[in-house]
C-alpha positions in Angstrom: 0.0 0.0 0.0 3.2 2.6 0.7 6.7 2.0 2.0 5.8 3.0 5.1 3.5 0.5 5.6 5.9 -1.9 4.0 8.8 -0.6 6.6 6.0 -1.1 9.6 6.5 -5.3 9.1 10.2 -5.1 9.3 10.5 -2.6 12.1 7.4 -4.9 14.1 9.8 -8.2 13.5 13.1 -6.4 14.3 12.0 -4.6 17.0 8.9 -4.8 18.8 9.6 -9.2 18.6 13.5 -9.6 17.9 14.6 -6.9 20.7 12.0 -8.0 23.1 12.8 -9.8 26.4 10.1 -12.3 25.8 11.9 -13.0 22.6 15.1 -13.5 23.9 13.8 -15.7 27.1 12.9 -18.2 24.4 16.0 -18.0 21.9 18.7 -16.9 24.6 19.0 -21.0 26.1 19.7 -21.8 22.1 22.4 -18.7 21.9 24.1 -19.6 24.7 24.2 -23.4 23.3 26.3 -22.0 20.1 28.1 -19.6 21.7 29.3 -21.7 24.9 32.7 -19.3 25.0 31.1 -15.7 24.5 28.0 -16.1 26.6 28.5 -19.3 29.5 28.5 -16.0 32.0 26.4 -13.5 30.3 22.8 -13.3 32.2 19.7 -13.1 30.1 19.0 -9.7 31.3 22.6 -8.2 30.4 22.0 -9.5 27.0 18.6 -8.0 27.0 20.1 -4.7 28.0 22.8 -5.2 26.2 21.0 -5.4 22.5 18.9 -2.6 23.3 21.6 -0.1 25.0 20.9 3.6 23.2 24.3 5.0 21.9 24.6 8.0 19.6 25.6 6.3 16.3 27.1 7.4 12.8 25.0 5.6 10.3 21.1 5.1 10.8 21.5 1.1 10.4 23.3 0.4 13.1 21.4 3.0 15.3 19.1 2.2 18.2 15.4 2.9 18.6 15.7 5.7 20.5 18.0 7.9 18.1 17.0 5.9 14.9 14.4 8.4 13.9 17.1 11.5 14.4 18.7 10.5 11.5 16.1 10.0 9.3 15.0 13.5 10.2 18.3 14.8 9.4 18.0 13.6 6.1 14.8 14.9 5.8 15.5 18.3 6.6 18.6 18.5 4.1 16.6 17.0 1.2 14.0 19.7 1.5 16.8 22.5 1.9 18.6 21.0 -1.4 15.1 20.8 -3.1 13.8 24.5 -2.0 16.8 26.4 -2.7 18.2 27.0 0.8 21.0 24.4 0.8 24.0 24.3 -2.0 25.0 20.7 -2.9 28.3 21.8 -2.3 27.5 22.6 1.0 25.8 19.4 2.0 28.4 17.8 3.4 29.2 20.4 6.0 25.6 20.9 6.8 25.9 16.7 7.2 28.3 16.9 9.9 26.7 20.1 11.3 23.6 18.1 11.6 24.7 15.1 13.3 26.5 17.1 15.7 23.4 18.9 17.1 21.7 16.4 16.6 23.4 13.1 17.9 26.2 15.0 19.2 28.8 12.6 17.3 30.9 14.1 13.9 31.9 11.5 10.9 35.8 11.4 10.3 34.6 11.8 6.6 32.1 12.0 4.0 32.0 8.1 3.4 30.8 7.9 7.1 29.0 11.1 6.6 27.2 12.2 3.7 28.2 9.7 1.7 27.1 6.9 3.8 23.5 5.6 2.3 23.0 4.9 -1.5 19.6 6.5 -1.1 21.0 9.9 -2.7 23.0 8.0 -5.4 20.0 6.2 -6.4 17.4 9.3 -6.7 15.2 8.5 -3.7 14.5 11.7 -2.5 12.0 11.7 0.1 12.2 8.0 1.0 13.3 8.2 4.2 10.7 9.3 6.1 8.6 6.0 5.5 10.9 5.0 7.8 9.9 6.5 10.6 6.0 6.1 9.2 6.8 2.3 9.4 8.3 2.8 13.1 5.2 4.6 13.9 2.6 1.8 12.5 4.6 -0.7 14.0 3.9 -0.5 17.5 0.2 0.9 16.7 -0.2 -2.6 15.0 1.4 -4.6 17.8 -1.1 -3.4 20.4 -3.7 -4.0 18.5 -2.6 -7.4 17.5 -2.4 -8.5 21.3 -5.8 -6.6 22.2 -7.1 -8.8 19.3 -5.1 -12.3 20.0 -4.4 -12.0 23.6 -0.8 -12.0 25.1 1.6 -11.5 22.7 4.2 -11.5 25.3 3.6 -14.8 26.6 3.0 -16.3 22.9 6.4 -14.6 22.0 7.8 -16.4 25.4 7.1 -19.7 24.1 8.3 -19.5 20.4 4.9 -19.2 19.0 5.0 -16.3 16.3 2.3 -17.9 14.3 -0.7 -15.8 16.0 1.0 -12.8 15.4 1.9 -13.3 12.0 -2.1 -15.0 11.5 -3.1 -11.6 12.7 -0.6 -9.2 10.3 -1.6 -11.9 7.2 -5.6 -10.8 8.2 -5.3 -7.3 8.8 -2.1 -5.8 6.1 -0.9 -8.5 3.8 -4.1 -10.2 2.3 -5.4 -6.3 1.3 -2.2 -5.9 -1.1 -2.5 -2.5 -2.6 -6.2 -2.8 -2.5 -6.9 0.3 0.1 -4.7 4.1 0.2 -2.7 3.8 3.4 -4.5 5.4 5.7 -7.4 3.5 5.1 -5.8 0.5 5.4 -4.4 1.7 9.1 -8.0 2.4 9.7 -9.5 -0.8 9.0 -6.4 -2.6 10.4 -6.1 -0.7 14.1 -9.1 1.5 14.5 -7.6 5.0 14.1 -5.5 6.6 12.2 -1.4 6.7 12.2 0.1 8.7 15.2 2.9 9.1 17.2 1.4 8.7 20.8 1.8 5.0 20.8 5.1 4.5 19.6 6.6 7.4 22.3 4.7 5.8 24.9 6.2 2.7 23.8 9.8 4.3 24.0 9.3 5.5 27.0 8.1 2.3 28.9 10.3 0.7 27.6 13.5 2.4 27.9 12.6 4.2 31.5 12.4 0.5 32.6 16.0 -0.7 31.4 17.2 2.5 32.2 16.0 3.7 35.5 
């Protein structure tokens, strides 16, 4: 239906399942079976902590879920001064650094880590990136309502039993194709339409409680 609803599956799978504790209380047993060296002393929990720790980071990928969404409105905010005038391509690159500085308070050693970094640019897809955080955004407002719908996701997720989830995603996105505009898709699927609330109150709760 859009890439941001496209982005919403990955970021659910990555994030809202694959960082979860309830996740890792099923797979960590088989982890620490393969990596008998690296992890016969590492506790669930510091592993838990330790794949969601929030670290100012150079290159969106690799970026946790609390800063991910500052670079892609970086990015955002130089396209639209390249495409309105206010920003000389020859200037990018120090409006790059600039930008991370204020904004994640790290600087790239050099355009390749910097400006250079994505092929998004290289490839002409100006204005992609914010259906990345569009797909952060649906993700967690689809995750509730999956587990008001199917019950305890959390305790399904616990015992290695994705298929309800999935079931419920197959129902509500993937069957409908292209058939509905997004944000009548969102509405059938959750209820309401897209908004931030959710996924900051997810944020929150969730980082307050490994943080504080």
């Amino acid at each position: 239906a859009s890439l941001g609803v496209h982005e919403s599956q990955s970021r659910l799978w990555e994030n809202l399942v694959g960082r979860s504790r309830s996740f890792w209380k099923f797979f960590f047993p088989q982890l620490r079976e393969a990596f008998p060296q690296n992890l016969h002393d590492v506790s669930l929990e510091s592993f838990y902590r330790s794949i969601n720790r929030v670290e100012p980071s150079l290159i969106r990928v690799e970026a946790d879920e609390v800063t991910y969404n500052l670079h892609i409105l970086l990015r955002f905010e130089l396209e639209s001064d390249l495409v309105e005038g206010r920003l000389a391509l020859a200037d990018l690159p120090e409006a790059w650094n600039s930008g991370m500085k204020a904004s994640l308070g790290v600087v790239p050693a050099d355009d390749a880590q910097g400006v250079l970094q994505d092929v998004h640019w290289s490839n002409g897809l100006i204005g992609y990136f914010p259906t990345y955080t569009l797909g952060n955004l649906l993700s967690v407002q689809l995750f509730e309502k999956a587990g008001s719908a199917i019950g305890s996701l959390a305790r399904q997720i616990e015992g290695g039993d994705f298929q309800p989830l999935l079931n419920w995603l197959r129902n509500s996105i993937h069957r409908h194709g292209r058939k509905f505009l997004p944000s009548e898709l969102i509405q059938r699927a959750i209820g309401e339409p897209l908004g931030a609330a959710p996924y900051l109150r997810y944020l929150n709760n969730k980082y307050s409680e490994i943080y504080f």
